[in-house]
C-alpha positions in Angstrom: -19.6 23.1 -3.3 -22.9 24.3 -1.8 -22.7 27.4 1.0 -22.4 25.4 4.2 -21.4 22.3 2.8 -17.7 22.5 4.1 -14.5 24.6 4.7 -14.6 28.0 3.0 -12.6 27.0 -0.2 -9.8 29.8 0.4 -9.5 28.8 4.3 -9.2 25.0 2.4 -6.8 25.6 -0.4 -4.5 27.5 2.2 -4.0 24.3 4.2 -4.1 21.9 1.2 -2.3 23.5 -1.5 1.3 22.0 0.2 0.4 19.3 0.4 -0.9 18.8 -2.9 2.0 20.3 -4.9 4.9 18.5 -3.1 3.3 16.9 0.3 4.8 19.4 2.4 4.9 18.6 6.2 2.1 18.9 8.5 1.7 22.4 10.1 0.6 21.8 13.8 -1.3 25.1 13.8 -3.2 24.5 10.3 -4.5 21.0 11.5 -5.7 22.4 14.9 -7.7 24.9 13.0 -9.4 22.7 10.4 -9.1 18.9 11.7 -12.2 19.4 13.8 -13.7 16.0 12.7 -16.5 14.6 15.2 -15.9 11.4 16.9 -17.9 8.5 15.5 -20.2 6.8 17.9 -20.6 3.0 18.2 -24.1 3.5 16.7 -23.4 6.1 14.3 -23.0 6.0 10.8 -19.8 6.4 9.1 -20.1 8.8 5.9 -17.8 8.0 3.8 -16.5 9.8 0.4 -14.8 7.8 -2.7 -12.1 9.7 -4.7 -11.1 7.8 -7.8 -13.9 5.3 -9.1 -11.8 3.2 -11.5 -12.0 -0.3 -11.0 -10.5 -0.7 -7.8 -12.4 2.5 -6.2 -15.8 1.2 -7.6 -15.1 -2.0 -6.1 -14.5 -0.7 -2.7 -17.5 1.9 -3.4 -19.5 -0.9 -3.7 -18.5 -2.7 -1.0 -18.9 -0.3 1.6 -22.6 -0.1 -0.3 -23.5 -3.7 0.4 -22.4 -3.4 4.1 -24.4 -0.4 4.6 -27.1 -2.6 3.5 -26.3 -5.2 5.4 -26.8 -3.4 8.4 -23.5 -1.7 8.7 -23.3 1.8 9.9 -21.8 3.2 6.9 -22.8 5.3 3.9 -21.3 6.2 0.3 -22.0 10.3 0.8 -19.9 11.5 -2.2 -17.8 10.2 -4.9 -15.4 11.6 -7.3 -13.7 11.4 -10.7 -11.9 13.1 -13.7 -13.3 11.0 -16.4 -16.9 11.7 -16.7 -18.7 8.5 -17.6 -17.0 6.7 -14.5 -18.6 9.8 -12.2 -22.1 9.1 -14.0 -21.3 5.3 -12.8 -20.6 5.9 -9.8 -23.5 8.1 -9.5 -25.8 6.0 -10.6 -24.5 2.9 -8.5 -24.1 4.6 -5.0 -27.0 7.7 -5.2 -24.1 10.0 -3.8 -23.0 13.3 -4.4 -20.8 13.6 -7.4 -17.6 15.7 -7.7 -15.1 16.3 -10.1 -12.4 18.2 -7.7 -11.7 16.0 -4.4 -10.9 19.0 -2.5 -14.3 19.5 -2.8 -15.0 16.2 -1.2 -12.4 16.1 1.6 -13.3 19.4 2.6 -16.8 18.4 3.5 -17.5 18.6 7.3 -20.1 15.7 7.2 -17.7 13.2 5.8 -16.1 11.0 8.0 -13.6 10.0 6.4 -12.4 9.0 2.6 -11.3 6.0 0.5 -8.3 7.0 -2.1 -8.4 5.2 -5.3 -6.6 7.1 -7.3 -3.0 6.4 -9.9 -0.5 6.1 -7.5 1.5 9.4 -7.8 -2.3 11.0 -6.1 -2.3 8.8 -3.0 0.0 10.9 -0.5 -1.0 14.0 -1.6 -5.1 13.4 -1.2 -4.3 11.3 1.5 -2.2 14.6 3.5 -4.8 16.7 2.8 -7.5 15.1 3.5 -6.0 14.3 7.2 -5.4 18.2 7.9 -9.3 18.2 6.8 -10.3 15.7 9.7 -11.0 12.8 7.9 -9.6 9.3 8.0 -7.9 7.4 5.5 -8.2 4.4 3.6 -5.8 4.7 1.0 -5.1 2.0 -2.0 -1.9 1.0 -2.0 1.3 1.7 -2.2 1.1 4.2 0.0 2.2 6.8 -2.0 4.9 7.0 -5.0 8.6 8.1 -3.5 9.8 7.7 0.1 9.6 11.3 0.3 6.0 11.4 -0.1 5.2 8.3 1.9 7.4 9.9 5.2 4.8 13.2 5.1 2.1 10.7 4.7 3.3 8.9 7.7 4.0 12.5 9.6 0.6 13.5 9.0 -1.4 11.3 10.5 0.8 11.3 13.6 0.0 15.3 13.1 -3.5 14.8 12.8 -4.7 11.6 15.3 -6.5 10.2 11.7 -7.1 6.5 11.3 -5.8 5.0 8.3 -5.4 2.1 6.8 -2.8 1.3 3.7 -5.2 -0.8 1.2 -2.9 -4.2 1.2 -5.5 -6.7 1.8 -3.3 -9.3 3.3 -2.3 -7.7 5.9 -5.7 -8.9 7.8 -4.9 -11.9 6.9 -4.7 -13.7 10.0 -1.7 -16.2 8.8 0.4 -13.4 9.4 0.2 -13.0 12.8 0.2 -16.9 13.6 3.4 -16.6 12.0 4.4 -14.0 14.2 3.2 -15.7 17.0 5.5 -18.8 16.2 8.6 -16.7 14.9 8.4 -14.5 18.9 8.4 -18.0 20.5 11.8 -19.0 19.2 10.2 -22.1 17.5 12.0 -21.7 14.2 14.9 -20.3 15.3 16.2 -17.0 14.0 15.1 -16.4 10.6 17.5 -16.2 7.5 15.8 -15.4 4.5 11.5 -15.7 3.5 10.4 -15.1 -0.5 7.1 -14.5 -1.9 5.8 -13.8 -5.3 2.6 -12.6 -7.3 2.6 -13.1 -10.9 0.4 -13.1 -13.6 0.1 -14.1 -17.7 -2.0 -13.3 -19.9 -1.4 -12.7 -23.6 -2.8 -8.7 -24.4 -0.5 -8.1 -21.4 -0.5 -7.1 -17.7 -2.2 -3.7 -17.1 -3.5 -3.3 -20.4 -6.9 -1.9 -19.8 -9.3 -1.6 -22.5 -9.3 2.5 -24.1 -13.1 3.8 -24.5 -13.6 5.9 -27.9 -15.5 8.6 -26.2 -12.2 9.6 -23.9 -11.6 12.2 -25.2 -10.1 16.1 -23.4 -14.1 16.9 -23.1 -14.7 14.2 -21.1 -11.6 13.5 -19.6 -9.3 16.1 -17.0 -6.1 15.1 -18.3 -4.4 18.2 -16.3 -5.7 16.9 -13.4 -4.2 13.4 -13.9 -0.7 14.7 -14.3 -0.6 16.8 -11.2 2.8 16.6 -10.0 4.1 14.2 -12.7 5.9 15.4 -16.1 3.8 17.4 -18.1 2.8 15.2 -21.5 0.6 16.1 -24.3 -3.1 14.3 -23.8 -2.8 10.2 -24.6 -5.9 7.5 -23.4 -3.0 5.3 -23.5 -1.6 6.6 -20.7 -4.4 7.8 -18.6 -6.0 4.0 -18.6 -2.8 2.0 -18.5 -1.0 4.4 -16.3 0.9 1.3 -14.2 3.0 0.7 -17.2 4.7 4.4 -16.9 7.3 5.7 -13.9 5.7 8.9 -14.0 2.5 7.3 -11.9 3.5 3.7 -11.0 6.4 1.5 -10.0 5.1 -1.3 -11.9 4.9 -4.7 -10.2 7.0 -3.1 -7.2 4.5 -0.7 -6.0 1.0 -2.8 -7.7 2.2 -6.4 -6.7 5.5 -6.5 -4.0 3.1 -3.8 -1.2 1.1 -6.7 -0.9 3.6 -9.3 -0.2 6.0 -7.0 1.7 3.8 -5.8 4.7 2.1 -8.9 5.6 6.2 -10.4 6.1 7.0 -7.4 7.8 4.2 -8.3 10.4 5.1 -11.9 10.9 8.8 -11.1 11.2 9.6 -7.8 12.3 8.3 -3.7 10.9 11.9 -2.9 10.0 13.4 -1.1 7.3 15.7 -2.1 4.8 19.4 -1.9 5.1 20.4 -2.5 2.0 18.0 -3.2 -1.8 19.0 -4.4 -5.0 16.9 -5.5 -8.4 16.7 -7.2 -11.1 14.5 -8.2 -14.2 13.5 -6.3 -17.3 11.3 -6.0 -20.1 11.4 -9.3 -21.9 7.8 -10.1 -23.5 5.3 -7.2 -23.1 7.3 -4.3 -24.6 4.7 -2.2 -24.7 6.3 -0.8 -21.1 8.7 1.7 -19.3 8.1 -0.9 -16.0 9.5 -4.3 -16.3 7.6 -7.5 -16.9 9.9 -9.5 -15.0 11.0 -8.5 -11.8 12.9 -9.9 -8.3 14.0 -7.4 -5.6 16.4 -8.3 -2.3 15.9 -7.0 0.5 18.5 -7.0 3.7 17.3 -5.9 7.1 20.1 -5.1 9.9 18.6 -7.8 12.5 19.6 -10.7 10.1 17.7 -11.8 7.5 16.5 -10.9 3.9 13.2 -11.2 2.0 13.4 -12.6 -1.5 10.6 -10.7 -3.6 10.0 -12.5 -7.4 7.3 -12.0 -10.1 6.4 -12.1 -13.7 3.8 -10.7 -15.9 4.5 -13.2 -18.5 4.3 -16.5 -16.5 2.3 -17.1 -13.7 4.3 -19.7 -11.4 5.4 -17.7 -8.5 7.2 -18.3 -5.8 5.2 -19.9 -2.1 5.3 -17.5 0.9 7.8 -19.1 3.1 9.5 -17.9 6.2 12.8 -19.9 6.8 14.8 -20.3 10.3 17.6 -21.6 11.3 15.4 -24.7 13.0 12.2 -24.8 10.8 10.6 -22.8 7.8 7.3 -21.4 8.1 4.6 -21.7 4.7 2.3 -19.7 5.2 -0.7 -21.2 3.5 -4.4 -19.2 4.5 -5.7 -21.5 6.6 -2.8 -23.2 8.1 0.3 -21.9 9.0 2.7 -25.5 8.4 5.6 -25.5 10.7 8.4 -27.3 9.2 11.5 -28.9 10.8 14.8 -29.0 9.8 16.4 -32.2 9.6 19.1 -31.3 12.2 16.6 -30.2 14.9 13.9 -32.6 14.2 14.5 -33.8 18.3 13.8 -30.1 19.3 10.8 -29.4 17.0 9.6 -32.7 18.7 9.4 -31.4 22.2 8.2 -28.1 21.1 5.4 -29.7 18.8 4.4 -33.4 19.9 5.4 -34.5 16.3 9.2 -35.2 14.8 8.8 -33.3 11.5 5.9 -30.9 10.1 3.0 -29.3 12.3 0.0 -27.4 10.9 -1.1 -24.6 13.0 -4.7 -23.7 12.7 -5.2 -19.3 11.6 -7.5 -17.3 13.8 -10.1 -15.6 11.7 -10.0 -11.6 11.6 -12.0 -9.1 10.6 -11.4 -8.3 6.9 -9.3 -5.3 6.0 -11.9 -2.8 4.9 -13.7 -4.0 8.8 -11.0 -3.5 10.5 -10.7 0.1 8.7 -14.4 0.8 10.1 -13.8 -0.3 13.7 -10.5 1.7 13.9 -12.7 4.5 12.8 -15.5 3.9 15.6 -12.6 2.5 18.7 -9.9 5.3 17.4 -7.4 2.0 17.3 -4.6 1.6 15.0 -5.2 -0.6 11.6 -3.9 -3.7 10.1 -1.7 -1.8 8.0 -1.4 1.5 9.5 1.0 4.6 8.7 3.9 3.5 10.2 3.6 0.0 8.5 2.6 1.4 5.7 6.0 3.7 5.6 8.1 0.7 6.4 7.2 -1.1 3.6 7.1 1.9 1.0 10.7 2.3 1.7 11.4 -1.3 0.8 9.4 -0.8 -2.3 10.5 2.3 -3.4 13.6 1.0 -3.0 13.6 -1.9 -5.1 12.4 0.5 -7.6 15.0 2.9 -8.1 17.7 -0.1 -7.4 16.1 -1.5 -10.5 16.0 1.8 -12.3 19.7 3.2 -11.6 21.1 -0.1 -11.5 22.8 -0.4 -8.1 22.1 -1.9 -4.4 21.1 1.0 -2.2 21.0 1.3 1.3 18.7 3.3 3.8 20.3 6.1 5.9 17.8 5.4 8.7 19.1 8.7 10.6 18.6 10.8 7.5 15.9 8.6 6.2 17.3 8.7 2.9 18.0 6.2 0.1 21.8 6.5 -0.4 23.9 4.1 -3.1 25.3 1.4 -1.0 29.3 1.5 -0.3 31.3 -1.9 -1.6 30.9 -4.6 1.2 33.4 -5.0 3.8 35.2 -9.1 2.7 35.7 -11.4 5.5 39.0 -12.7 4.3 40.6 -15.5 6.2 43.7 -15.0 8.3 46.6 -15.7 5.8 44.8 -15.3 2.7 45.4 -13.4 -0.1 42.1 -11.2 -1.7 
């Protein structure tokens, strides 16, 4: 880091070090000392720095590059990496500054803000810092690896004032809030259960990225990928196909469910869970600690659950579907189609001018990486901001360890705390015998 070029590193590393080791809450008095982030102007451009240039990162890296171009007030100022030929990449694609450490890059006062690309288990600690740094937050999701993590995340940017935005691209999808829109009315009645699903198939199997020869420990920092997680010896395996390992991923819970999961908790309600159980295993690809085949419950104390279902083995997944007591929603892109139940088909009528199915036109919104930006420039809250975000890590993380120990759970929402859930209360008739 050049003289000048941000925090003094000791001054840095004070503040960060917390947060980075175990995501240790916010300290009111460190922020006010070092979140001193300018305010971006309408006509200003946003300088933006990319930590973790896998696929996903350089994807986003490049996008941000082609709306710069585009006219765009925003600018690819530094990105980072461990593995050394994705940093010359990334260099060579985006003419930034490179870094191998991204508390070099977070701790730069002319950045703006940052986009975290990183394995999962890197997400809230990054993320934490680089809010006590002044910078806003676009963050991949999930939103960070255990609910633990993901509630710091969630207290530092209340802390801090930062924008973020929790990388579930569906979230701007404006179907959602149509469905919302029709749910608040009372048009389906109260809802009982939705389900949605995201699989895959393919025969080398899900995650399995390909392993370049020249990773090696000179060009790879393999200490710097564990952080937090069990110390291993060095494998490429692991470092390339790290969603098939606990120690950095919950599988398709944390890669898949996040983006199913918010964009119902919009329509519906933000809740959290009440109570989570799981299901599935690993029946094909056994190359895996995560399952292949997974469904996850999810029970929320206003009365209703969400039916989550996917395979990396077949790729016939389940419709998004919202279903009421009235009508059911399916939630389609660019329709939202309304349809009745037989029994209330004389209701639905007067509601909708038609007896049995209605097709509700979705208003466009910005895209989730635009709506990022503006929040930025207005200081408004995003598509899928902290709080959502936090919401539906719970769920996820949830279904994960459900899965993993082998019981239903339930959220201590006072505590906020994952506790194993007592037997259920039975509703036995007057008379009978249980």
């Amino acid at each position: 880091m050049r003289e000048g070029d941000g925090l003094t590193r000791r001054a840095f590393l004070a503040v960060t070090a917390g947060a980075a080791a175990g995501c240790a809450s916010v300290s009111r008095a460190k922020v006010t000392r070092l979140a001193s982030a300018r305010v971006v102007g309408a006509n200003e451009t946003i300088q933006v720095g990319v930590i973790g240039c896998g696929s996903r990162g350089t994807y986003l890296m490049k996008d941000l590059i082609a709306r710069g171009e585009r006219g765009d007030k925003v600018v690819v100022a530094a990105v980072c990496d461990i593995y050394e030929p994705r940093k010359q990449r990334a260099k060579d694609a985006s003419s930034a500054r490179l870094y191998h450490h991204w508390e070099d890059v977070v701790s730069r006062r002319d950045l703006d803000a940052v986009v975290i690309a990183t394995p999962d288990h890197w997400h809230a600690p990054i993320a934490i810092a680089a809010m006590q740094a002044g910078k806003d937050v676009y963050c991949e999701k999930p939103m960070s690896h255990t609910v633990e993590e993901a509630k710091a995340f969630r207290d530092g940017a209340a802390e801090t004032g930062r924008i973020v935005q929790i990388g579930t691209q569906d979230a701007s999808d404006g179907q959602w809030y149509t469905a919302g829109e029709i749910i608040r009315a009372g048009h389906i009645g109260r809802v009982l259960w939705s389900q949605a699903g995201y699989s895959r198939n393919s025969k080398g199997g899900e995650w399995n990225s390909p392993i370049p020869a020249e990773a090696t420990l000179k060009t790879l920092d393999w200490e710097r990928f564990l952080g937090s997680a069990e110390k291993r010896a060095f494998t490429r395996e692991r470092f390339f196909r790290w969603r098939k390992y606990w120690d950095y991923s919950g599988g398709i819970a944390t890669d898949l469910f996040y983006h199913k999961l918010a964009p119902l908790l919009i329509a519906i309600g933000p809740e959290f869970p009440e109570r989570v159980s799981a299901a599935g295993g690993v029946y094909v690809q056994d190359d895996r600690e995560v399952p292949d085949t997974f469904v996850m419950t999810l029970e929320y104390p206003s009365g209703h659950t969400i039916v989550l279902a996917s395979s990396m083995a077949n790729r016939q997944g389940l419709p998004g579907v919202i279903r009421g007591r009235e009508a059911s929603l399916y939630c389609e892109g660019a329709a939202v189609r309304v349809v009745a139940e037989d029994e209330f088909k004389g209701e639905f009528a007067q509601r909708f001018g038609v007896e049995a199915e209605k097709a509700i036109p979705v208003q466009t919104r910005p895209d989730h990486v635009a709506n990022w930006l503006d929040g930025i420039r207005t200081r408004t809250k995003c598509a899928c901001d902290e709080e959502l975000g936090y919401r539906t890590m719970v769920g996820i993380a949830m279904g994960v360890e459900a899965y993993r120990r082998g019981k239903t759970l339930s959220w201590d929402a006072t505590g906020q705390t994952i506790m194993v859930s007592p037997p259920r209360a039975l509703h036995a008739h007057e008379g009978e015998t249980v």
